[in-house]
N, CA, C and O atoms as a printed pandas DataFrame, in Angstrom:
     atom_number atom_name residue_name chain_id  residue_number  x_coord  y_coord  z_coord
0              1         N          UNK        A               1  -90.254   50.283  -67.915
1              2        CA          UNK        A               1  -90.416   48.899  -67.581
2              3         C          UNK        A               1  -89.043   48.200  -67.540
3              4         O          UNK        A               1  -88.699   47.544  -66.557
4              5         N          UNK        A               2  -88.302   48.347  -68.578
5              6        CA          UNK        A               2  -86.650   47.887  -68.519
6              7         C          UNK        A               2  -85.822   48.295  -67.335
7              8         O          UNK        A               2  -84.943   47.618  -66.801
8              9         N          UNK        A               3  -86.265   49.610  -66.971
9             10        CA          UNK        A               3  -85.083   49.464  -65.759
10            11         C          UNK        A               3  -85.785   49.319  -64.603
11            12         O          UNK        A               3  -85.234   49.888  -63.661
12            13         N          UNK        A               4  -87.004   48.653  -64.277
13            14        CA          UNK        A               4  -87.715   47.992  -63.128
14            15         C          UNK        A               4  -87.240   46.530  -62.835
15            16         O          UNK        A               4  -87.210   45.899  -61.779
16            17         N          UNK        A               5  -86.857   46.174  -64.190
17            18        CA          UNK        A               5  -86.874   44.474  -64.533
18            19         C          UNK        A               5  -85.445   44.849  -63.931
19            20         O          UNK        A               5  -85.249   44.324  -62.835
20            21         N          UNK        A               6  -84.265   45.751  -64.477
21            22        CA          UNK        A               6  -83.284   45.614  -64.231
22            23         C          UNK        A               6  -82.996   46.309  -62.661
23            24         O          UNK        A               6  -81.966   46.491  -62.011
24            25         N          UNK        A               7  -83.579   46.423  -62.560
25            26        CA          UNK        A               7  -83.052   47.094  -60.923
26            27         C          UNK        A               7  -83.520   45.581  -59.814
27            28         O          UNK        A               7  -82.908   45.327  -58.776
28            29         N          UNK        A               8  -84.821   44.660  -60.395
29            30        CA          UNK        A               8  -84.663   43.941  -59.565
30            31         C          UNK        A               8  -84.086   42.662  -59.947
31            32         O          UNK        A               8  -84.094   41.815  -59.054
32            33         N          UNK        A               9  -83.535   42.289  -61.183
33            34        CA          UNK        A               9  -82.432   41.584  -61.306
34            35         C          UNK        A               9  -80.873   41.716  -60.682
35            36         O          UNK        A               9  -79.909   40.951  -60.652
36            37         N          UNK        A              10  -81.119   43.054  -60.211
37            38        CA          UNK        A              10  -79.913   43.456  -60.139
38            39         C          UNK        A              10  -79.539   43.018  -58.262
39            40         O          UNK        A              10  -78.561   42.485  -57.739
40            41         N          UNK        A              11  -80.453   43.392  -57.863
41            42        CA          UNK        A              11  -81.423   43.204  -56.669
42            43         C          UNK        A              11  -81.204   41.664  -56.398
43            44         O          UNK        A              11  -80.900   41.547  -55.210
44            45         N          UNK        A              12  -81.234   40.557  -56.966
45            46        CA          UNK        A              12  -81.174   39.599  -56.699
46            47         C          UNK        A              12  -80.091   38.955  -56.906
47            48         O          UNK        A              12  -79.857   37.853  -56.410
48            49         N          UNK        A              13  -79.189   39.696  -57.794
49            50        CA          UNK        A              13  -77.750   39.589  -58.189
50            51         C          UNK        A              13  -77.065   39.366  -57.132
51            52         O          UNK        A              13  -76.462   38.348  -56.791
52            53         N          UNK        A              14  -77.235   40.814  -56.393
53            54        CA          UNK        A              14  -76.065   41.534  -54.995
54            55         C          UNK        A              14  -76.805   41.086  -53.705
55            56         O          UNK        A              14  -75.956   40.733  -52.886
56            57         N          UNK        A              15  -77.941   40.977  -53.261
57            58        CA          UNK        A              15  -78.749   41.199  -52.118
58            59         C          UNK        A              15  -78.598   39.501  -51.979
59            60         O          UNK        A              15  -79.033   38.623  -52.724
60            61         N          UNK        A              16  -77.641   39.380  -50.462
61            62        CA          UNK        A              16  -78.191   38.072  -49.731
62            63         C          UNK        A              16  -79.688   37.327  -49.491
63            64         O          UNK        A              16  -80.047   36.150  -49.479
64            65         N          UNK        A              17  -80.281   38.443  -49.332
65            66        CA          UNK        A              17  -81.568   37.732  -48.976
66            67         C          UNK        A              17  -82.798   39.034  -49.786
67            68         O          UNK        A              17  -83.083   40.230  -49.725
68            69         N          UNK        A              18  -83.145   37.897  -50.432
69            70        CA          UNK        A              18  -84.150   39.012  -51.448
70            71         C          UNK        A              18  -85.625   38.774  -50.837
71            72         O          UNK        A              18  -86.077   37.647  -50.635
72            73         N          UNK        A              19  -86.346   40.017  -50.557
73            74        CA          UNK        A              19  -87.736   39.850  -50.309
74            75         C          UNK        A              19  -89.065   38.723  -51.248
75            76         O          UNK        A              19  -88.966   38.658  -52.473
76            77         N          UNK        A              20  -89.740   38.255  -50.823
77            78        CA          UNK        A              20  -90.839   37.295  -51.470
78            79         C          UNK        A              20  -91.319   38.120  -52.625
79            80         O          UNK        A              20  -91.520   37.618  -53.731
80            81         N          UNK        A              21  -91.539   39.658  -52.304
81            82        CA          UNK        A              21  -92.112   40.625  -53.327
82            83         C          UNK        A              21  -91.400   40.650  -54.565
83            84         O          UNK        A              21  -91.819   41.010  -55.665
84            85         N          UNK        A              22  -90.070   40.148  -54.192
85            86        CA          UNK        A              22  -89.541   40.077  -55.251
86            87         C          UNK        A              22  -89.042   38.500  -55.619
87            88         O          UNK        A              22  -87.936   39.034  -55.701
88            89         N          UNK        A              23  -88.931   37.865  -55.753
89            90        CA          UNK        A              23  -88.703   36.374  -55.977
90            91         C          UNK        A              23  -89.071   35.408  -54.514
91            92         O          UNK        A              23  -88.834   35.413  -53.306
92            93         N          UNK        A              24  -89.891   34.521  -55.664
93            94        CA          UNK        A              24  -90.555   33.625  -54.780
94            95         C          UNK        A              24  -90.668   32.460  -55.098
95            96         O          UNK        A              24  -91.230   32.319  -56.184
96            97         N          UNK        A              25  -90.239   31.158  -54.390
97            98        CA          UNK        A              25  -89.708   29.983  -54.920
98            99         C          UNK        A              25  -91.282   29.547  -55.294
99           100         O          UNK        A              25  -92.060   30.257  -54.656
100          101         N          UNK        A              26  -92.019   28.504  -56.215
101          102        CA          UNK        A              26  -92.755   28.344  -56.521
102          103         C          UNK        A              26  -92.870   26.739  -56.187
103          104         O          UNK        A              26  -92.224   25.883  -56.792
104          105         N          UNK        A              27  -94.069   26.394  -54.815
105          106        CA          UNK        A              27  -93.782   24.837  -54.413
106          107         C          UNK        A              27  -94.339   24.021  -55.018
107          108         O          UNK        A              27  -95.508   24.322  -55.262
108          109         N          UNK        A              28  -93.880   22.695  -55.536
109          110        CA          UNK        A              28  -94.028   21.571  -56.461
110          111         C          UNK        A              28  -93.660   22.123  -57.503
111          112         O          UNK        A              28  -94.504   22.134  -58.399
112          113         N          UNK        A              29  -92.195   22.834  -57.824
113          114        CA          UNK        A              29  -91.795   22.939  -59.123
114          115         C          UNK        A              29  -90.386   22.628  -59.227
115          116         O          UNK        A              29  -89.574   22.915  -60.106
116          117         N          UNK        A              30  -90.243   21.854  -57.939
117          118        CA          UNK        A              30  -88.359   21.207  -57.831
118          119         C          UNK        A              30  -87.629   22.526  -58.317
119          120         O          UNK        A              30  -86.862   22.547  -59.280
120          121         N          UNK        A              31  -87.912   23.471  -57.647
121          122        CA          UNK        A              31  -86.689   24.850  -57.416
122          123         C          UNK        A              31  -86.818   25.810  -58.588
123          124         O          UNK        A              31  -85.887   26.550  -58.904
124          125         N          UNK        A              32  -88.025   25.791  -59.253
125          126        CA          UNK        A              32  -88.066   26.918  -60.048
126          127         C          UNK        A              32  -88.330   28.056  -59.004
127          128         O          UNK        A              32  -88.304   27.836  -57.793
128          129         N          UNK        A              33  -88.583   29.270  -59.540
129          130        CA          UNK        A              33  -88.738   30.356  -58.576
130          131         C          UNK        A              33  -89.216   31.408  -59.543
131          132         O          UNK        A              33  -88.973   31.302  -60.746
132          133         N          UNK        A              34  -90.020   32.609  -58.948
133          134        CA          UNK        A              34  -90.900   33.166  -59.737
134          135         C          UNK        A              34  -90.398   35.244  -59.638
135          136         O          UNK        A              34  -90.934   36.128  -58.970
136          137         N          UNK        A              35  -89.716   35.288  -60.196
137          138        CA          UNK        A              35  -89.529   36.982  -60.401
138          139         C          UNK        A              35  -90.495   37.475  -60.588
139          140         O          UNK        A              35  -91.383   37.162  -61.381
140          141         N          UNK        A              36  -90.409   38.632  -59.600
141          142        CA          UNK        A              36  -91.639   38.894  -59.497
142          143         C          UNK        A              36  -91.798   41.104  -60.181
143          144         O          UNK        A              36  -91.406   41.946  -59.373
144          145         N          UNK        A              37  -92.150   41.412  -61.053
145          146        CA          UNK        A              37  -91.837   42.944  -61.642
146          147         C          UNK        A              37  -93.195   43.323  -61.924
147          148         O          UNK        A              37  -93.854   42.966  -62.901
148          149         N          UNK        A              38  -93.784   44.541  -60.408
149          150        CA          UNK        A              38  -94.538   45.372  -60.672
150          151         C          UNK        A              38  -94.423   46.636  -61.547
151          152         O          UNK        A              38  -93.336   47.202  -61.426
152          153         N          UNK        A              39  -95.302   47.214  -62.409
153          154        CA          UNK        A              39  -95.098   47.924  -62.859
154          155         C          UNK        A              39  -96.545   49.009  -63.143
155          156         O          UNK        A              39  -97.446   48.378  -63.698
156          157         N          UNK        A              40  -96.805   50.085  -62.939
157          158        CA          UNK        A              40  -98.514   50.874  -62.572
158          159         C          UNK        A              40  -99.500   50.115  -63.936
159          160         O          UNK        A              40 -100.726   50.116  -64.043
160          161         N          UNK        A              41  -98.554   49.553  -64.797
161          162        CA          UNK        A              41  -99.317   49.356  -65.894
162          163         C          UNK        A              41  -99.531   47.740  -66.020
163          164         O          UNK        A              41 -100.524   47.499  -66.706
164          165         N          UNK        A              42  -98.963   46.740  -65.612
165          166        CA          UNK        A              42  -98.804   45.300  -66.142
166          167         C          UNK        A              42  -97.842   44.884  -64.789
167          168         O          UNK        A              42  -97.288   45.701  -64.054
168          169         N          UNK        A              43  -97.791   43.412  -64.660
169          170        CA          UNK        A              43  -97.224   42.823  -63.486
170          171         C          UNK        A              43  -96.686   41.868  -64.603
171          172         O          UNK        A              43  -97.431   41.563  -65.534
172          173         N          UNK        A              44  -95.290   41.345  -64.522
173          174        CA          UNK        A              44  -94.294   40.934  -65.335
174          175         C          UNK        A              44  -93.941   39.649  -64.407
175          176         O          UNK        A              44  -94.166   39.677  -63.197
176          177         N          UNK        A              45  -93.495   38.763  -64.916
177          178        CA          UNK        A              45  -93.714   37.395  -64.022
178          179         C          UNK        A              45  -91.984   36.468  -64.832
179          180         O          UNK        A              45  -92.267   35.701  -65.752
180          181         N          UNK        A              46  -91.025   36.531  -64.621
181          182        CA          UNK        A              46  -90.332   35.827  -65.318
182          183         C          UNK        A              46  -89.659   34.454  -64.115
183          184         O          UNK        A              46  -89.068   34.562  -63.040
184          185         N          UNK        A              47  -90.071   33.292  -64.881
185          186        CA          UNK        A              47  -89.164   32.361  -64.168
186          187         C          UNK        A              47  -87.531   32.076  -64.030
187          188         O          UNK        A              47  -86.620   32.628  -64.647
188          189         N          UNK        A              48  -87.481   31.334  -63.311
189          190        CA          UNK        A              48  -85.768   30.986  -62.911
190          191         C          UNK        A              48  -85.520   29.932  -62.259
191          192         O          UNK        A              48  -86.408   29.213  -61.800
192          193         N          UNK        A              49  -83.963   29.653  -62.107
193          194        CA          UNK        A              49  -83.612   28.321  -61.269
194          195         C          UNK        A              49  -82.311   28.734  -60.986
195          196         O          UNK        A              49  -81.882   29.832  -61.341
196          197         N          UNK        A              50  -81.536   27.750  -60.244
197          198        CA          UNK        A              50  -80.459   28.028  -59.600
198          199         C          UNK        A              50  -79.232   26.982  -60.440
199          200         O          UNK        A              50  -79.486   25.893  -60.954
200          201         N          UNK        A              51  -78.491   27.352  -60.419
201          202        CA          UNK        A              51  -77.514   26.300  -60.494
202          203         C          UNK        A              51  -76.015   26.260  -60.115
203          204         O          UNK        A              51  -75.102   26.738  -60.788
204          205         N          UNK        A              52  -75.889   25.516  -58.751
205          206        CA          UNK        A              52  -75.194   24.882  -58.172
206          207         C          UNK        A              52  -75.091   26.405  -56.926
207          208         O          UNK        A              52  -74.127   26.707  -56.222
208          209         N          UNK        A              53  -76.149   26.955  -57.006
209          210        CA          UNK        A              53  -76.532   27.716  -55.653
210          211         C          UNK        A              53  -76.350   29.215  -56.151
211          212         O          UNK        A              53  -77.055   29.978  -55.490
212          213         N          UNK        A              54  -75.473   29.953  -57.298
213          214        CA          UNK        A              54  -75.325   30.915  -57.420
214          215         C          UNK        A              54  -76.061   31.247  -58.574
215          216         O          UNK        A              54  -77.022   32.016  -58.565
216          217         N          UNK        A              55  -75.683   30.758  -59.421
217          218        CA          UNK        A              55  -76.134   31.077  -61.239
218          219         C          UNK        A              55  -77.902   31.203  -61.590
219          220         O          UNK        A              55  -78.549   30.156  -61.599
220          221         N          UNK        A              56  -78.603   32.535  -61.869
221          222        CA          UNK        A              56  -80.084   32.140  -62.092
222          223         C          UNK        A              56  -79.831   32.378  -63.135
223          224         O          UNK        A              56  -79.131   33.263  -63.627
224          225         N          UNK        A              57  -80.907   30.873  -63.924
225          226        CA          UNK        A              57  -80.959   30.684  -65.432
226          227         C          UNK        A              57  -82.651   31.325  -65.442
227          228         O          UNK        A              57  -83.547   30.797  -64.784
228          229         N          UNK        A              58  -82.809   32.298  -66.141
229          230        CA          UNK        A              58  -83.930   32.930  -66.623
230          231         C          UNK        A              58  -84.623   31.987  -68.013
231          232         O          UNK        A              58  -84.077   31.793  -69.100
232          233         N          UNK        A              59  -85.855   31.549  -67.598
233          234        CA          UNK        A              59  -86.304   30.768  -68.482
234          235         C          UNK        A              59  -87.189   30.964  -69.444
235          236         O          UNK        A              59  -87.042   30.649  -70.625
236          237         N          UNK        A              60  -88.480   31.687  -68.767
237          238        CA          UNK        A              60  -89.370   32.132  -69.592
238          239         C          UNK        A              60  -89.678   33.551  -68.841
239          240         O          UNK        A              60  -89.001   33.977  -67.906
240          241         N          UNK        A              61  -90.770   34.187  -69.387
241          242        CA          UNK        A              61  -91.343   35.644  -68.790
242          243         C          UNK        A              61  -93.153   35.460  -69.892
243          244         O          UNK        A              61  -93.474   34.800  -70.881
244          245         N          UNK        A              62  -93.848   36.416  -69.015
245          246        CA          UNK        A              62  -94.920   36.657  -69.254
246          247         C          UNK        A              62  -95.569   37.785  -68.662
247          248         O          UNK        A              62  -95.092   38.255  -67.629
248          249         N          UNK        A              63  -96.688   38.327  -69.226
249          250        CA          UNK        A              63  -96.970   39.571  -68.416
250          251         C          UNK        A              63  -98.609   38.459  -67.807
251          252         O          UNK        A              63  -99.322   37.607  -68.337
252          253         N          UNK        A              64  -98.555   39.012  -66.709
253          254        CA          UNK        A              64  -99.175   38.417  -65.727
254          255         C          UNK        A              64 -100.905   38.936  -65.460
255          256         O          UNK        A              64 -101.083   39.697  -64.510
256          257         N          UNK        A              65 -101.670   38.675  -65.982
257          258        CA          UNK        A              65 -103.189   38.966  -66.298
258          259         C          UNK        A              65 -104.665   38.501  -65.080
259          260         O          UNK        A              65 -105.753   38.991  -64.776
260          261         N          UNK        A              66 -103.905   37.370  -64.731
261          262        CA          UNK        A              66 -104.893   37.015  -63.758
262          263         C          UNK        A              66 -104.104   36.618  -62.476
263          264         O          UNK        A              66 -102.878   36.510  -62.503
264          265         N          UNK        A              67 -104.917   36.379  -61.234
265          266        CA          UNK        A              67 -104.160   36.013  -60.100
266          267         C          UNK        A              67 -103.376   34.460  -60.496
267          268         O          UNK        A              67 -102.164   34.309  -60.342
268          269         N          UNK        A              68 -104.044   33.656  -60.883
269          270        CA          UNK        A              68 -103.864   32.060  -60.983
270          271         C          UNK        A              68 -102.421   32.375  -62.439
271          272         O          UNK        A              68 -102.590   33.049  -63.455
272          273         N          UNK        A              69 -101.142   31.638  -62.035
273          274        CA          UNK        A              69 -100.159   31.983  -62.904
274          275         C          UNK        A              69 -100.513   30.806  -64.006
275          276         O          UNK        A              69 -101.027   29.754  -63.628
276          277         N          UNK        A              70 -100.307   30.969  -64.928
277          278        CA          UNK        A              70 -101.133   30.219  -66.215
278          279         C          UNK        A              70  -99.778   28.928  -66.579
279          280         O          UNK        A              70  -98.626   29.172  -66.937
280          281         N          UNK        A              71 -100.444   27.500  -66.326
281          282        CA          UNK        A              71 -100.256   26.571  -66.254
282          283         C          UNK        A              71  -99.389   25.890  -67.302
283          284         O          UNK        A              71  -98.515   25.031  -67.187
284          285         N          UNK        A              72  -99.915   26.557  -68.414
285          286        CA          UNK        A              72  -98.832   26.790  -69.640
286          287         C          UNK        A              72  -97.836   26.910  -69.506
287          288         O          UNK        A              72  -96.983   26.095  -69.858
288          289         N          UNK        A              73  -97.561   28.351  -68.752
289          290        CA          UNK        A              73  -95.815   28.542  -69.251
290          291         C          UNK        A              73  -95.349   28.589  -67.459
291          292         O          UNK        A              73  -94.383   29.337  -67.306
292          293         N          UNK        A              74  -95.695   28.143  -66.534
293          294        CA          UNK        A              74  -95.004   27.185  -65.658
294          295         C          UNK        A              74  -94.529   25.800  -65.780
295          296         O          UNK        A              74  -93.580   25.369  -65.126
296          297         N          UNK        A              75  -95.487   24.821  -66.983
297          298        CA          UNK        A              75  -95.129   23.649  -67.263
298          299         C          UNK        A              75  -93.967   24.333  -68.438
299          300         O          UNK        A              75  -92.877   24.233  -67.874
300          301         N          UNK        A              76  -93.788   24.883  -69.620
301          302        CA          UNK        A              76  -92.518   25.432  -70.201
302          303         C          UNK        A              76  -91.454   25.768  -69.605
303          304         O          UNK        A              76  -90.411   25.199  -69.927
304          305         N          UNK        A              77  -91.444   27.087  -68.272
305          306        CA          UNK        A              77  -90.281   26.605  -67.052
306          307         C          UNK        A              77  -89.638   25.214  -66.754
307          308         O          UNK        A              77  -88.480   24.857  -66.967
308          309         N          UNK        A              78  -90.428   24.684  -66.340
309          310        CA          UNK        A              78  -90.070   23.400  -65.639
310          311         C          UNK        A              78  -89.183   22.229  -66.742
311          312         O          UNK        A              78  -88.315   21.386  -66.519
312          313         N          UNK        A              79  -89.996   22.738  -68.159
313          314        CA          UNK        A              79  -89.398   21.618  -69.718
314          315         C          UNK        A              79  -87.978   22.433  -69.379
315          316         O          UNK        A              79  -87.100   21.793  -68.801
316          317         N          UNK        A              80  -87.802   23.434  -69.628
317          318        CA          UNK        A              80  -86.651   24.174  -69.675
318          319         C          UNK        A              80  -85.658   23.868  -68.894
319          320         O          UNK        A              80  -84.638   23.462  -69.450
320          321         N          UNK        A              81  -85.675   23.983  -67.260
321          322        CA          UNK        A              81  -85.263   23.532  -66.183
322          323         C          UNK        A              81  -84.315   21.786  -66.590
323          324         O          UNK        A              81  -83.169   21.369  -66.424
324          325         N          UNK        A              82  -85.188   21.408  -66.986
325          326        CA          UNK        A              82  -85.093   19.570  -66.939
326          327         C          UNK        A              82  -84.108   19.621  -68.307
327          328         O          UNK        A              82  -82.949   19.212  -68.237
328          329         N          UNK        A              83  -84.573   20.063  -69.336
329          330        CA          UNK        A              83  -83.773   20.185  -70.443
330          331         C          UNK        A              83  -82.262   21.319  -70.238
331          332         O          UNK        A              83  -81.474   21.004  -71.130
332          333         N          UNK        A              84  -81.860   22.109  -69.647
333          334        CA          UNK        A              84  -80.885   22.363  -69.047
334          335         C          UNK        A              84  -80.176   21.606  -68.372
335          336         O          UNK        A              84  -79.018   21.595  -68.788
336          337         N          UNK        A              85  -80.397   20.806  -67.298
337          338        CA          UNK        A              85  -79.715   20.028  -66.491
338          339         C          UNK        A              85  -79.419   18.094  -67.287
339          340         O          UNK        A              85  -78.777   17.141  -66.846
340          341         N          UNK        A              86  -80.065   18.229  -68.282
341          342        CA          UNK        A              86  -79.748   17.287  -68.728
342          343         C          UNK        A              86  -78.914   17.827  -69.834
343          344         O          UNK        A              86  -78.160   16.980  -70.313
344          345         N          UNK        A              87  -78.846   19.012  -70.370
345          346        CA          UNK        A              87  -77.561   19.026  -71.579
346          347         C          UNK        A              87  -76.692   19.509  -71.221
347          348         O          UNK        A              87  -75.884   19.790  -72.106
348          349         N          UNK        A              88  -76.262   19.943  -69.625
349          350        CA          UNK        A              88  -75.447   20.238  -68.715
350          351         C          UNK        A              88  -74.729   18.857  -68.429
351          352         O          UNK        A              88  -73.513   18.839  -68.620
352          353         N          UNK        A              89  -75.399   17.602  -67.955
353          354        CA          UNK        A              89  -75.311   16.946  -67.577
354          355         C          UNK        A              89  -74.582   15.550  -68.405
355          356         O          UNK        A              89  -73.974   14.561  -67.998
356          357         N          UNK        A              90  -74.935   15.974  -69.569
357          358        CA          UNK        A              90  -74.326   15.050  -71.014
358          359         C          UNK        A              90  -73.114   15.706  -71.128
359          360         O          UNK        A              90  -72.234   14.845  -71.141
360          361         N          UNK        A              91  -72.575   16.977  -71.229
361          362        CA          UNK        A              91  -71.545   16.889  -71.949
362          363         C          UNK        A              91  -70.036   17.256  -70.389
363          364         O          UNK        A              91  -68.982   17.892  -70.390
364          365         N          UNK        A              92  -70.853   16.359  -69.228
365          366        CA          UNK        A              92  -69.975   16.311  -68.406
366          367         C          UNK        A              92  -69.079   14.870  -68.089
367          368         O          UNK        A              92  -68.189   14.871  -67.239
């Protein structure tokens, strides 16, 4: 499972243009985006964001159980997101 996660982090590192299968911006979440890690056993779901176009800040992760991504820890992304850019934003 670790070097699935890491091959497509890695994947999104180097690769100009990364497939949807693998990261997929998530709409009405002001630029979070959704990593996406199959695996034969569990589907792995970790969020992210950008900052200032290059940098992905990895926020949360979950293993992924139902189709509908659980409302919970997309609203925790998003706290995260907002709380980053504002303690980014203070000590500038």
């Amino acid at each position: 499972m670790k070097d699935k996660i890491d091959y497509v982090l890695d994947l999104i590192k180097y690769e100009s243009r990364v497939p949807k299968k693998f990261l997929k911006h998530l709409s009405g979440t002001d630029g979070v985006y959704e990593i996406r890690v199959s695996t034969v056993f569990s589907n792995i779901r970790i969020f992210c964001f950008f900052d200032e176009g290059r940098l992905v800040i990895l926020t949360n992760c979950f293993l992924k159980k139902t189709q509908k991504t659980p409302k919970k820890e997309l609203d925790l992304a998003i706290k995260l997101k907002k709380e980053y850019f504002n303690n980014k934003n203070s000590k500038s």
